[in-house]
PyMOL Python script that loads the backbone (N, CA, C, O; Angstrom):
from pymol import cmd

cmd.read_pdbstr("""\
ATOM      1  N   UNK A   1     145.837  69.854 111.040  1.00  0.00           N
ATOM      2  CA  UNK A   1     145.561  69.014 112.184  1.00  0.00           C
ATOM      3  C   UNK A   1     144.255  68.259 111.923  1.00  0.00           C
ATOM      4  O   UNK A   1     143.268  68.845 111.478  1.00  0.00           O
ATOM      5  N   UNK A   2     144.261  66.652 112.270  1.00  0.00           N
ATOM      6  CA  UNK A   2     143.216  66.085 111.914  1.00  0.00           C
ATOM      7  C   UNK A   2     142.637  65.987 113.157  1.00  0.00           C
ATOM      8  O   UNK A   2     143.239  66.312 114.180  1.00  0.00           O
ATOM      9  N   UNK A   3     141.127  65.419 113.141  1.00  0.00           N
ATOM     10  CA  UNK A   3     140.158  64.859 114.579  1.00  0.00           C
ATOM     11  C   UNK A   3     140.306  63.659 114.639  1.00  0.00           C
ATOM     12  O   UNK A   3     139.672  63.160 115.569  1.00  0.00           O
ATOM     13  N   UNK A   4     141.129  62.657 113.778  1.00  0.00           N
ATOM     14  CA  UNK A   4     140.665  61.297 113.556  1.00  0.00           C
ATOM     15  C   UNK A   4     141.724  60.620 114.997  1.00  0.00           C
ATOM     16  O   UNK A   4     141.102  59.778 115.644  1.00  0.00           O
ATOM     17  N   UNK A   5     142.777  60.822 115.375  1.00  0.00           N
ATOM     18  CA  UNK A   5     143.352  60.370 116.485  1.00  0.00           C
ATOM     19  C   UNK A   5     142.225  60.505 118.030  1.00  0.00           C
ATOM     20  O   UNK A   5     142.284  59.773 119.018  1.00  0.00           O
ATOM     21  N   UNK A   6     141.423  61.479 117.838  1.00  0.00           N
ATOM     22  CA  UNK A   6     140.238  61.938 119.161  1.00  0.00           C
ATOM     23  C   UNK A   6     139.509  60.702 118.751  1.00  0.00           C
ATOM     24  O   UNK A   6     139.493  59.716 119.488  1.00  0.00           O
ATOM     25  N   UNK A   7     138.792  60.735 117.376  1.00  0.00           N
ATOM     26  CA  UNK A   7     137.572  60.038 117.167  1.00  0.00           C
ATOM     27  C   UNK A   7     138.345  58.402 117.048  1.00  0.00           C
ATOM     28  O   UNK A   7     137.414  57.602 116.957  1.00  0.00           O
ATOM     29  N   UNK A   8     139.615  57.695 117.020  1.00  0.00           N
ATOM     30  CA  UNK A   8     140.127  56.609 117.560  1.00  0.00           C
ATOM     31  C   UNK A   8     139.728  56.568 118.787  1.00  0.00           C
ATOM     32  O   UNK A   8     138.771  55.856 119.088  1.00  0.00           O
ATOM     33  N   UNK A   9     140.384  57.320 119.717  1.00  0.00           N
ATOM     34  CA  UNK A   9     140.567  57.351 121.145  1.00  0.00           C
ATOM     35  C   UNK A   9     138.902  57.050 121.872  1.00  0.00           C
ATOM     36  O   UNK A   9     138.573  56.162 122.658  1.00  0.00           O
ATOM     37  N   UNK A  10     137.989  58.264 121.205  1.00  0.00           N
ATOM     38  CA  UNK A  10     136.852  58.059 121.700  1.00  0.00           C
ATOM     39  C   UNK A  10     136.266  56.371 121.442  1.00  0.00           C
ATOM     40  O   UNK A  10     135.583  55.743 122.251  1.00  0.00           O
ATOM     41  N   UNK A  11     136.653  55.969 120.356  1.00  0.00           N
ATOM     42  CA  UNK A  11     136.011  54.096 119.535  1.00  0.00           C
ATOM     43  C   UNK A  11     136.982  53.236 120.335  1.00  0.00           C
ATOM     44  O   UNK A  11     136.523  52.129 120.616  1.00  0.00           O
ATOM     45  N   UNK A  12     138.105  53.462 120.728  1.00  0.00           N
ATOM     46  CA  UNK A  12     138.741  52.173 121.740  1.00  0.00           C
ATOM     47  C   UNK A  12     138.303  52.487 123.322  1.00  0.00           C
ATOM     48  O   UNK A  12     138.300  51.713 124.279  1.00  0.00           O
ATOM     49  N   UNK A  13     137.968  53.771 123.262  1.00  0.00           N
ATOM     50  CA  UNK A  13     137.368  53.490 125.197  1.00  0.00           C
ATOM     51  C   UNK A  13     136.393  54.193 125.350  1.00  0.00           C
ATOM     52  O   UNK A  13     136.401  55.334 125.813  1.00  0.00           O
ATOM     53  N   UNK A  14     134.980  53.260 124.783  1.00  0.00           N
ATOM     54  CA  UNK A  14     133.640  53.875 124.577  1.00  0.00           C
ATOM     55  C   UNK A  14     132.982  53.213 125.806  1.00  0.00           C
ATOM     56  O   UNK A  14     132.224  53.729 126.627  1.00  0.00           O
ATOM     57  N   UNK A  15     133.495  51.829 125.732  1.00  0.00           N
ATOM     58  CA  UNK A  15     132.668  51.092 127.099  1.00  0.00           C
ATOM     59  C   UNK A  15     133.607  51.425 128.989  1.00  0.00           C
ATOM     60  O   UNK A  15     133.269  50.882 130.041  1.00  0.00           O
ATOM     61  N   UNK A  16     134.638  52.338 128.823  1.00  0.00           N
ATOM     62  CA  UNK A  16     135.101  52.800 129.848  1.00  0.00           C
ATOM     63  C   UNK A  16     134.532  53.963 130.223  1.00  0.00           C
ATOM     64  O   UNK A  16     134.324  54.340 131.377  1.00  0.00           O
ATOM     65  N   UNK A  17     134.176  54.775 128.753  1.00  0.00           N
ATOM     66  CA  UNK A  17     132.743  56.348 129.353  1.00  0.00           C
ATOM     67  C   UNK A  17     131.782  55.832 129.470  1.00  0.00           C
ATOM     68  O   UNK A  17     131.056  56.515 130.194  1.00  0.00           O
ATOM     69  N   UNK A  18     131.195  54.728 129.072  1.00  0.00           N
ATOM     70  CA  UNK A  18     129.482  54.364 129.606  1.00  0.00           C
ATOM     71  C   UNK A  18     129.902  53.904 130.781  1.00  0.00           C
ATOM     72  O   UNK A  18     129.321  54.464 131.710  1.00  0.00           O
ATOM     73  N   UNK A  19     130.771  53.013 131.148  1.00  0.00           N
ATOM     74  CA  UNK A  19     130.717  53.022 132.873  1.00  0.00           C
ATOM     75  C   UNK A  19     131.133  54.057 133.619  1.00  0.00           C
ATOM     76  O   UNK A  19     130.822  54.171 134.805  1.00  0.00           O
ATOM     77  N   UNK A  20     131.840  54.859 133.008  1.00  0.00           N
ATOM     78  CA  UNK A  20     131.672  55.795 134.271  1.00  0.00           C
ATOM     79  C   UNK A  20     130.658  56.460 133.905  1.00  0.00           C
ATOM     80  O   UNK A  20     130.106  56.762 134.963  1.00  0.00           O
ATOM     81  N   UNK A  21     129.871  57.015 132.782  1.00  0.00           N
ATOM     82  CA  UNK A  21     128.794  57.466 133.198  1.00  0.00           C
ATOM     83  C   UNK A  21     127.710  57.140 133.744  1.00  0.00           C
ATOM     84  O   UNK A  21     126.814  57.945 133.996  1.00  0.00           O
ATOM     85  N   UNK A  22     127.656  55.474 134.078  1.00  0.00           N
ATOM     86  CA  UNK A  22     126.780  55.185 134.635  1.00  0.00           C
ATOM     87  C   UNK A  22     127.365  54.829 135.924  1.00  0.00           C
ATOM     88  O   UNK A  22     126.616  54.169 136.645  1.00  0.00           O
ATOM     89  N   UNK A  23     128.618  55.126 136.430  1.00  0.00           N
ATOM     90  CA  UNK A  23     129.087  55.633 138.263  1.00  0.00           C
ATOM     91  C   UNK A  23     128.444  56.418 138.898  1.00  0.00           C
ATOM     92  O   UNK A  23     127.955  56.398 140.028  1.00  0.00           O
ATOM     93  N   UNK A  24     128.493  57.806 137.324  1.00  0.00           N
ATOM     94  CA  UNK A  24     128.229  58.846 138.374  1.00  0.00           C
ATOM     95  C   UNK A  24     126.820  59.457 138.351  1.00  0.00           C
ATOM     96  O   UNK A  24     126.438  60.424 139.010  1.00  0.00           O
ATOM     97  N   UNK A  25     126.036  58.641 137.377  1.00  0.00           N
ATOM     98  CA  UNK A  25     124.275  58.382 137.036  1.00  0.00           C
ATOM     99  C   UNK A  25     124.100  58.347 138.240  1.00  0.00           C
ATOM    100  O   UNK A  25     123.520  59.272 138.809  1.00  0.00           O
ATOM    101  N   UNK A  26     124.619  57.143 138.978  1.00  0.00           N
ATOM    102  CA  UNK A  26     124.088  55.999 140.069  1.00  0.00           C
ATOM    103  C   UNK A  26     124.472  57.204 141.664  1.00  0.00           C
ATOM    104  O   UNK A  26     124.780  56.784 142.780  1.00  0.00           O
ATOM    105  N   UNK A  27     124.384  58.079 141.431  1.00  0.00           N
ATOM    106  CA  UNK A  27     125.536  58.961 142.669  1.00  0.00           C
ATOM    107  C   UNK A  27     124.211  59.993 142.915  1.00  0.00           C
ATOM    108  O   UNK A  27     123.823  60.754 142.028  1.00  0.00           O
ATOM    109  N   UNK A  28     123.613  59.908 144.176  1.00  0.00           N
ATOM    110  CA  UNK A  28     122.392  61.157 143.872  1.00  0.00           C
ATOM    111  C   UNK A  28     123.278  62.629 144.119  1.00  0.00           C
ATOM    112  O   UNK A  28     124.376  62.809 144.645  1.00  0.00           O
ATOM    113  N   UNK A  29     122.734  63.164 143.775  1.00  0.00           N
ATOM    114  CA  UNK A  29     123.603  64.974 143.839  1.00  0.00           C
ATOM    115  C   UNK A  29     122.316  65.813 143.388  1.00  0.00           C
ATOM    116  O   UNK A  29     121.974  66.421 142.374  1.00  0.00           O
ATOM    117  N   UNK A  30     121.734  65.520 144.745  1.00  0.00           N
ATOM    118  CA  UNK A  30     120.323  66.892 144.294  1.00  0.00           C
ATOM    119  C   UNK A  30     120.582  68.384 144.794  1.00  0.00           C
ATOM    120  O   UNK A  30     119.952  68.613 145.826  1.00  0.00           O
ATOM    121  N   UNK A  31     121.190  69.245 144.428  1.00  0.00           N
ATOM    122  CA  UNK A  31     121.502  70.646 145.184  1.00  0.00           C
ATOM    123  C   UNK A  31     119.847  70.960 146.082  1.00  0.00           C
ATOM    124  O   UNK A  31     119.774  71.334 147.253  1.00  0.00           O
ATOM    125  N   UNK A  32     118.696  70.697 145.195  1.00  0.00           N
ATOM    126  CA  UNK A  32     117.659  71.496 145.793  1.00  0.00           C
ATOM    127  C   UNK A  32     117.504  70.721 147.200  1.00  0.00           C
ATOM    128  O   UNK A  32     117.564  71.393 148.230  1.00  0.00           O
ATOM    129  N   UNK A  33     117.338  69.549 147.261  1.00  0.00           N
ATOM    130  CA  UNK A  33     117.195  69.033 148.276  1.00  0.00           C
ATOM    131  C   UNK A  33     118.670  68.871 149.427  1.00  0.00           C
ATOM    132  O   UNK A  33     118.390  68.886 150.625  1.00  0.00           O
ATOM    133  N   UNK A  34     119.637  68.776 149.177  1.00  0.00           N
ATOM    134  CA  UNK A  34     120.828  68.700 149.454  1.00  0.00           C
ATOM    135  C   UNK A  34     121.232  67.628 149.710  1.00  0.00           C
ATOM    136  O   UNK A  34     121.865  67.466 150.753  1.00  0.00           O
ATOM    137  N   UNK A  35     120.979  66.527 148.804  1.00  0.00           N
ATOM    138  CA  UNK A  35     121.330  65.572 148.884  1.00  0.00           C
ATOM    139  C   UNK A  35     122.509  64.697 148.141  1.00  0.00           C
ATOM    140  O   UNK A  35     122.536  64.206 147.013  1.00  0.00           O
ATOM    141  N   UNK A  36     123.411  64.691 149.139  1.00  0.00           N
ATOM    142  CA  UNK A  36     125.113  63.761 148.501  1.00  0.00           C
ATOM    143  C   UNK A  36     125.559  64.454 147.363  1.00  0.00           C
ATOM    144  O   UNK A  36     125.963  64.105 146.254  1.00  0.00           O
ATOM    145  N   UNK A  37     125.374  65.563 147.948  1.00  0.00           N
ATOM    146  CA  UNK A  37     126.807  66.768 147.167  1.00  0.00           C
ATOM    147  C   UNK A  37     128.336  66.561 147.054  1.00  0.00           C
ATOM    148  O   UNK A  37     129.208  66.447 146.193  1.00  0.00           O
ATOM    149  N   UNK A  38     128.132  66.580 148.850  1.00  0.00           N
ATOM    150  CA  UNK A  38     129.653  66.096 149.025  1.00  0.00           C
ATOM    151  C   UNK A  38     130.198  64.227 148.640  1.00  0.00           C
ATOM    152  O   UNK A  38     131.362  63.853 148.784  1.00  0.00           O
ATOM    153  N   UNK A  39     129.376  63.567 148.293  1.00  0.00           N
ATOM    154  CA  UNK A  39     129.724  62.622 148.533  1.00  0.00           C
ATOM    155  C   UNK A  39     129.864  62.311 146.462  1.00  0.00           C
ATOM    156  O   UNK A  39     130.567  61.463 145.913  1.00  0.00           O
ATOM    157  N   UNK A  40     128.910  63.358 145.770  1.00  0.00           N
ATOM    158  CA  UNK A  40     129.353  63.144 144.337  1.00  0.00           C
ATOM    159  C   UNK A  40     130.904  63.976 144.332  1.00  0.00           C
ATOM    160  O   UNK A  40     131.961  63.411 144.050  1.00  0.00           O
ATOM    161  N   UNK A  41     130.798  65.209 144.649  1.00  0.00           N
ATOM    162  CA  UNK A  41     131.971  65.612 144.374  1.00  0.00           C
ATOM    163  C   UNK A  41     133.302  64.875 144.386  1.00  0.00           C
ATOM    164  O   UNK A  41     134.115  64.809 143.463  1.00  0.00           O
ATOM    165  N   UNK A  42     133.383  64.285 145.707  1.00  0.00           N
ATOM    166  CA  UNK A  42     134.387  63.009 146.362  1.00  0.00           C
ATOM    167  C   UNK A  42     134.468  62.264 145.160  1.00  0.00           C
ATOM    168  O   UNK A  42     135.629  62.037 144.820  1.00  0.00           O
ATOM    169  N   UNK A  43     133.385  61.712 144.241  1.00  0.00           N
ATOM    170  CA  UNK A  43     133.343  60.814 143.364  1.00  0.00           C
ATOM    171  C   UNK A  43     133.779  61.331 142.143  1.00  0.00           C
ATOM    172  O   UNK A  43     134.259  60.519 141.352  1.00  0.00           O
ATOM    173  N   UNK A  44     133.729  62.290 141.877  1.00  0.00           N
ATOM    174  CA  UNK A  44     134.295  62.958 140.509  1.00  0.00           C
ATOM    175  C   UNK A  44     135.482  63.268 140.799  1.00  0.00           C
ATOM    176  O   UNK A  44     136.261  63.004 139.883  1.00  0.00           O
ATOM    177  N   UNK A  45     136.045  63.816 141.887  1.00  0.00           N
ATOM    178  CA  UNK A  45     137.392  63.862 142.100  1.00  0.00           C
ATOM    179  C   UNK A  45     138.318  62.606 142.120  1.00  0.00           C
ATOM    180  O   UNK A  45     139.428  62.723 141.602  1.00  0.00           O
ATOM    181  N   UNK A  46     137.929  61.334 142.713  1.00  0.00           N
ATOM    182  CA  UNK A  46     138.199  60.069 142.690  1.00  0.00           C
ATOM    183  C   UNK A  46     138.377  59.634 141.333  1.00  0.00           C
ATOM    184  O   UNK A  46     139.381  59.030 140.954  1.00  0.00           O
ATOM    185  N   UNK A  47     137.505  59.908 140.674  1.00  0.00           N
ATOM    186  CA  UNK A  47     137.109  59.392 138.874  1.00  0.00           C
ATOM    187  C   UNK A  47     138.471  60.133 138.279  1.00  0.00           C
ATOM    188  O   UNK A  47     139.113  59.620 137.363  1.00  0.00           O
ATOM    189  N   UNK A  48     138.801  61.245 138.823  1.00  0.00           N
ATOM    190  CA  UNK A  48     139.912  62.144 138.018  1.00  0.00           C
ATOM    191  C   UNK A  48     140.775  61.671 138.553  1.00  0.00           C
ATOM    192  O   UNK A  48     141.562  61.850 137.623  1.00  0.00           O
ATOM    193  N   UNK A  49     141.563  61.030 139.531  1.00  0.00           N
ATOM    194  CA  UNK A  49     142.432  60.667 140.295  1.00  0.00           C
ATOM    195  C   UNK A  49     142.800  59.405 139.330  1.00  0.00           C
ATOM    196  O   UNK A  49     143.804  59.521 138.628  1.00  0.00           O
ATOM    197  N   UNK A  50     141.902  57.996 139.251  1.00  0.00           N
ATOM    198  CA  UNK A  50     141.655  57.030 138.353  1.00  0.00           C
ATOM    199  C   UNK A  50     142.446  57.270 136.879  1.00  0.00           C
ATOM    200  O   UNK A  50     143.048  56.479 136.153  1.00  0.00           O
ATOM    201  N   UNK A  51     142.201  58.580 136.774  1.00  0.00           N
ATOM    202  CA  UNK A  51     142.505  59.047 135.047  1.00  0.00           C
ATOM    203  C   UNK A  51     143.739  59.730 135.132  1.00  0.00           C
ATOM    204  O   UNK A  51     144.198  60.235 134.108  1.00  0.00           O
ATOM    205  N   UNK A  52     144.516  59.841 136.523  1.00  0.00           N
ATOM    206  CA  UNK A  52     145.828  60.128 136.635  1.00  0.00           C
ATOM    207  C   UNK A  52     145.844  61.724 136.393  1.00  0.00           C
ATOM    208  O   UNK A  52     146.754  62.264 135.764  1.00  0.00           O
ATOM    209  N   UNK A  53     144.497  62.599 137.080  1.00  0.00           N
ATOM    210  CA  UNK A  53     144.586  63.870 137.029  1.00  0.00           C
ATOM    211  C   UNK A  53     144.699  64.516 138.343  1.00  0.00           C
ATOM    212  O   UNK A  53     143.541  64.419 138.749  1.00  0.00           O
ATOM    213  N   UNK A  54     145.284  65.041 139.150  1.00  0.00           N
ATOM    214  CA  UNK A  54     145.573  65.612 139.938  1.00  0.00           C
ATOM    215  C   UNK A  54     144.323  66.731 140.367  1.00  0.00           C
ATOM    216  O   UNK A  54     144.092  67.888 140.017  1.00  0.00           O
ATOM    217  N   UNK A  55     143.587  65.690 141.389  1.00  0.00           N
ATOM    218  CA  UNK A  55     142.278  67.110 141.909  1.00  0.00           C
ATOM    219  C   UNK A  55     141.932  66.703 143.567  1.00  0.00           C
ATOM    220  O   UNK A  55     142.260  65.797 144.333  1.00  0.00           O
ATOM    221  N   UNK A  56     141.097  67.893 143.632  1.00  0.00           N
ATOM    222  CA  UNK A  56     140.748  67.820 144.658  1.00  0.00           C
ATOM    223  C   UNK A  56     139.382  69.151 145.253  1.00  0.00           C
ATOM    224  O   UNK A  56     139.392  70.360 145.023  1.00  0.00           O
ATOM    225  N   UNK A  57     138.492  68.456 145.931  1.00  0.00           N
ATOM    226  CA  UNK A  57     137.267  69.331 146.414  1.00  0.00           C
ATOM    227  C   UNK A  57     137.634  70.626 147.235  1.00  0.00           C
ATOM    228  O   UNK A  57     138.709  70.911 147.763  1.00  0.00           O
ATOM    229  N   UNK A  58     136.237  71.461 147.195  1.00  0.00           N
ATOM    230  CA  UNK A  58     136.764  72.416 147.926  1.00  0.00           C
ATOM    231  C   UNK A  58     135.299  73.008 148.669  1.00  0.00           C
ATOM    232  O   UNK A  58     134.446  73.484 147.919  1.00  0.00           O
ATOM    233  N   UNK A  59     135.064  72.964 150.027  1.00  0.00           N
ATOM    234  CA  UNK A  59     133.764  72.916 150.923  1.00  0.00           C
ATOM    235  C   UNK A  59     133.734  74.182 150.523  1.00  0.00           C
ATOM    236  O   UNK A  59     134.795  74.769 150.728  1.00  0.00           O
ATOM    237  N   UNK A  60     132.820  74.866 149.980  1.00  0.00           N
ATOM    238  CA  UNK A  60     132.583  76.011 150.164  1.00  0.00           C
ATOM    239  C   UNK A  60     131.095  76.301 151.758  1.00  0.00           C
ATOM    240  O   UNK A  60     130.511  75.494 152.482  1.00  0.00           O
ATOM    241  N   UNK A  61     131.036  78.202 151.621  1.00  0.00           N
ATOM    242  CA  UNK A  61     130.188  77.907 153.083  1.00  0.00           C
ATOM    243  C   UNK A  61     128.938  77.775 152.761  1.00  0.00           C
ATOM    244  O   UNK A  61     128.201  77.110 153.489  1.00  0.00           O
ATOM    245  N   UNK A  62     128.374  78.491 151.408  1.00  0.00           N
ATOM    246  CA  UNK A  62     127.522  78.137 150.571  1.00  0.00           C
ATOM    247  C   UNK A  62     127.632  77.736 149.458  1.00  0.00           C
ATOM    248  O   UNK A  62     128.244  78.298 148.550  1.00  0.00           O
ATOM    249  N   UNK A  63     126.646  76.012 149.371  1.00  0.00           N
ATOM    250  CA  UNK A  63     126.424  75.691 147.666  1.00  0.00           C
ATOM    251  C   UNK A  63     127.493  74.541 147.949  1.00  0.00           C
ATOM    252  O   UNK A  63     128.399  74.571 148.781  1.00  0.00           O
ATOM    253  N   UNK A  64     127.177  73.546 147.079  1.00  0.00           N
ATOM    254  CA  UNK A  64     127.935  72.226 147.194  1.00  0.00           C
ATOM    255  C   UNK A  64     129.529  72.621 146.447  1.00  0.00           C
ATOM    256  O   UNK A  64     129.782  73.544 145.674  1.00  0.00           O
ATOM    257  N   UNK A  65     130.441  71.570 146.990  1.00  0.00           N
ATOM    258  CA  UNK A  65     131.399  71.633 147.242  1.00  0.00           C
ATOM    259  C   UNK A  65     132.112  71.958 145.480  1.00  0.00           C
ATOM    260  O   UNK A  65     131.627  71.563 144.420  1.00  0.00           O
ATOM    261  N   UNK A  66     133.113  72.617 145.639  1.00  0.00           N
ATOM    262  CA  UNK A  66     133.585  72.613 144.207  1.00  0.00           C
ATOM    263  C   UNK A  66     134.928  71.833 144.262  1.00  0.00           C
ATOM    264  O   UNK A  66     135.654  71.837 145.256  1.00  0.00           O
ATOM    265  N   UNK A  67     135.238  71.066 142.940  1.00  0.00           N
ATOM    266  CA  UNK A  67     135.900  70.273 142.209  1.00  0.00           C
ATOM    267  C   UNK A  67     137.082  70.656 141.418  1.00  0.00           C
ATOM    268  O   UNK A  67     136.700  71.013 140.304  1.00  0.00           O
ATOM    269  N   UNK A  68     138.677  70.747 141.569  1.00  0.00           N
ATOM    270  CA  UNK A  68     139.006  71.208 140.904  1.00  0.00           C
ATOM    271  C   UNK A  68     140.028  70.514 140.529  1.00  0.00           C
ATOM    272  O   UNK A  68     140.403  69.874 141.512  1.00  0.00           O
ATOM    273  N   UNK A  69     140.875  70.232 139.363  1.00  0.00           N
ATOM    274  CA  UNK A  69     141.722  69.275 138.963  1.00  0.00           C
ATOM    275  C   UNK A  69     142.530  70.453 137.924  1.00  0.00           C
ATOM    276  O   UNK A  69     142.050  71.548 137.632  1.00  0.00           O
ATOM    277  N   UNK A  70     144.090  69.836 137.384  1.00  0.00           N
ATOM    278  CA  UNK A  70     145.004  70.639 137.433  1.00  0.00           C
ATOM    279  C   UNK A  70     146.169  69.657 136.471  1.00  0.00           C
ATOM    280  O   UNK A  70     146.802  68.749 137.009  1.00  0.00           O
ATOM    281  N   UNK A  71     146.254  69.843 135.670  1.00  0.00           N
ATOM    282  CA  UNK A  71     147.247  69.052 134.854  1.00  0.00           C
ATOM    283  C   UNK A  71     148.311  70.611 133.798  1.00  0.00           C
ATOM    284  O   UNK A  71     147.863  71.612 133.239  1.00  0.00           O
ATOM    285  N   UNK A  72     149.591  70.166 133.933  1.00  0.00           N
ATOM    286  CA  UNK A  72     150.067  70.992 133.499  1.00  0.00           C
ATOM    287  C   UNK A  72     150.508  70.323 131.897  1.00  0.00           C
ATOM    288  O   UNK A  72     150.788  69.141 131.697  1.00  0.00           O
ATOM    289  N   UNK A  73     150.484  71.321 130.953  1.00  0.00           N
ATOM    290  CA  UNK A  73     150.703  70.796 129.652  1.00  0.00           C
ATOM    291  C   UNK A  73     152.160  70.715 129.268  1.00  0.00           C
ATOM    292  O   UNK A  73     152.933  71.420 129.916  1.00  0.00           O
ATOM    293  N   UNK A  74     152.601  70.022 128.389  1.00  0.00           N
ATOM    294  CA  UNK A  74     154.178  69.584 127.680  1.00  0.00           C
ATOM    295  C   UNK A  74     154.471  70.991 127.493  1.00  0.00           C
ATOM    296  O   UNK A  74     155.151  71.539 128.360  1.00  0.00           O
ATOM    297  N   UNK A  75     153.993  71.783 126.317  1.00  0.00           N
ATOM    298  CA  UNK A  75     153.913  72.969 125.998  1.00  0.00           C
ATOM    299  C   UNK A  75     153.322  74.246 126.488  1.00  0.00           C
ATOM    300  O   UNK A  75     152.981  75.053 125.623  1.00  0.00           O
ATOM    301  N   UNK A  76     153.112  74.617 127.989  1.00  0.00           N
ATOM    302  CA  UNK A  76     152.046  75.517 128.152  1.00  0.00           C
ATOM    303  C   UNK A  76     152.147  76.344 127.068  1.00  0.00           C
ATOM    304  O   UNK A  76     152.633  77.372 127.541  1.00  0.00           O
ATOM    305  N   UNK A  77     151.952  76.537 125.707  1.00  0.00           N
ATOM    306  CA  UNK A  77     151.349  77.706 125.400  1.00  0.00           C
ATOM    307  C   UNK A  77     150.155  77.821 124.909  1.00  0.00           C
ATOM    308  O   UNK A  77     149.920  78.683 124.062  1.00  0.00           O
ATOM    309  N   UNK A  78     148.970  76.760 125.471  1.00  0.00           N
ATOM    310  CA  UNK A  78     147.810  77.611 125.406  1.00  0.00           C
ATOM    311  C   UNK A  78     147.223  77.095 126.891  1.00  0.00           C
ATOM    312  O   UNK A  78     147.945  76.292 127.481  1.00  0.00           O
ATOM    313  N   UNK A  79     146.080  77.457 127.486  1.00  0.00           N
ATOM    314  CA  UNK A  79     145.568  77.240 128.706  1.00  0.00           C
ATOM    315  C   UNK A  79     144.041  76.547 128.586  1.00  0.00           C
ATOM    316  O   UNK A  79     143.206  77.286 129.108  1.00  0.00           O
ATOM    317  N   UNK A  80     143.617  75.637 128.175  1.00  0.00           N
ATOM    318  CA  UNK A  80     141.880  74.974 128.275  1.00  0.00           C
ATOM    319  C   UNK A  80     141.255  74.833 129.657  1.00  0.00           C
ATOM    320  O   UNK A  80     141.691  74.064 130.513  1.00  0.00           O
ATOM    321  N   UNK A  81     139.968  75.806 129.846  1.00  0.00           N
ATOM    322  CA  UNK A  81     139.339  75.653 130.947  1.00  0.00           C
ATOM    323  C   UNK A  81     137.629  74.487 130.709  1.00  0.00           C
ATOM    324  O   UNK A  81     136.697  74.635 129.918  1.00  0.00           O
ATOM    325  N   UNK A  82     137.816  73.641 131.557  1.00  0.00           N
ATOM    326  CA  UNK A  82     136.108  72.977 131.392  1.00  0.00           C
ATOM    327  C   UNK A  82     135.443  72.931 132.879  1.00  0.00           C
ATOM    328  O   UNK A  82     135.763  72.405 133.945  1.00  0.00           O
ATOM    329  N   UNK A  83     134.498  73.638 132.486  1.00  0.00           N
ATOM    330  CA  UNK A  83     133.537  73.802 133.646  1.00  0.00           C
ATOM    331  C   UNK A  83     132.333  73.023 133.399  1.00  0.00           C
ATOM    332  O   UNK A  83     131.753  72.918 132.318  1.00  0.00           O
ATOM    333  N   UNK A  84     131.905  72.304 134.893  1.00  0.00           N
ATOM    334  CA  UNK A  84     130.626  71.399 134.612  1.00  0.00           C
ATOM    335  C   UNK A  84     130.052  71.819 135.742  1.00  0.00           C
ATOM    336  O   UNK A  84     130.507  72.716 136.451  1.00  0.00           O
ATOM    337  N   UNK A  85     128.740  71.007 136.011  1.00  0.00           N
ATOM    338  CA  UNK A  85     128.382  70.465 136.981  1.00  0.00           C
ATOM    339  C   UNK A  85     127.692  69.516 137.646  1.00  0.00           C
ATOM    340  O   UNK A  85     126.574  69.267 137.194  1.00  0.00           O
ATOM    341  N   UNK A  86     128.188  68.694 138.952  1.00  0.00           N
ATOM    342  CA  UNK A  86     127.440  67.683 138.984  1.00  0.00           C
ATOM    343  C   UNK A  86     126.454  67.204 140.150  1.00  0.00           C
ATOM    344  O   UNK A  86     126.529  66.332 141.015  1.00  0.00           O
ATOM    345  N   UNK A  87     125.657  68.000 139.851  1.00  0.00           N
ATOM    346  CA  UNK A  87     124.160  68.177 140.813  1.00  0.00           C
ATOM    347  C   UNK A  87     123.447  68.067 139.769  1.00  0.00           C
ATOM    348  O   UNK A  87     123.753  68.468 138.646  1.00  0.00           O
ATOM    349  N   UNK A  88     122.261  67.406 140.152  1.00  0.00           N
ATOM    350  CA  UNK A  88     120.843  66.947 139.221  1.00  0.00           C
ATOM    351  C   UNK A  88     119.717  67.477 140.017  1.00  0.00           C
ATOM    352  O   UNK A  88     119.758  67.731 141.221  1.00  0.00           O
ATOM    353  N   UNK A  89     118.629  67.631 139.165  1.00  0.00           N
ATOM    354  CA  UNK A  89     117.570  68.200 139.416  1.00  0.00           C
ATOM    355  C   UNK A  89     116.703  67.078 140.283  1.00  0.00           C
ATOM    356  O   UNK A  89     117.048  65.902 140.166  1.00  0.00           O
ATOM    357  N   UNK A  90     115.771  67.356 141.006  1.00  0.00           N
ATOM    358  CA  UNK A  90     114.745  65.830 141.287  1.00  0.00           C
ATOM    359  C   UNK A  90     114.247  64.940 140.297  1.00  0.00           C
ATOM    360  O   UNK A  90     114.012  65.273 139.136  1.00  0.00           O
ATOM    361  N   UNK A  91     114.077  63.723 140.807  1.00  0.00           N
ATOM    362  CA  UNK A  91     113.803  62.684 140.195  1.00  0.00           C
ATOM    363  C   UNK A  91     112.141  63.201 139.455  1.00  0.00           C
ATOM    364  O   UNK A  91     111.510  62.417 138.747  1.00  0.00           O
TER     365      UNK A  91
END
""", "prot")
cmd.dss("prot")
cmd.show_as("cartoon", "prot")
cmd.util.cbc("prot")
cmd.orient("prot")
């Protein structure tokens, strides 16, 4: 198995990840202060929606909202989990 079909994929839609990384740059998500948690989450779920992934938030009673998206594979026989997060520290 080669990487070179990824490292295509990544060189034809390089200027579609700098804009969204600079969507969700532009999105404040300060946990300490509590500022537009819910309103990044909304935005990363939206961003996955865009990319034709099936998600959706989840209010917890503490701690900003969690994010979860769900694509089932051709083959399930293996399972990939990616965990992030998208709260930033203060400016």
């Amino acid at each position: 198995m080669t990487m070179q079909p990824i490292y295509d994929w990544i060189d034809a839609h390089a200027e579609e990840c700098v804009r969204d990384l600079q969507r969700l740059v532009r999105q404040p998500s300060i946990s300490a202060a509590g500022v537009g948690l819910r309103e990044c989450a909304a935005l990363v779920r939206d961003m996955m929606h865009e990319d034709g992934l099936p998600a959706d938030f989840h209010e917890l009673e503490e701690g900003p909202p969690v994010v979860f998206g769900h694509l089932e594979a051709r083959k399930p026989a293996k399972t990939i989990l990616c965990y992030s997060h998208y709260d930033v520290q203060p400016p």
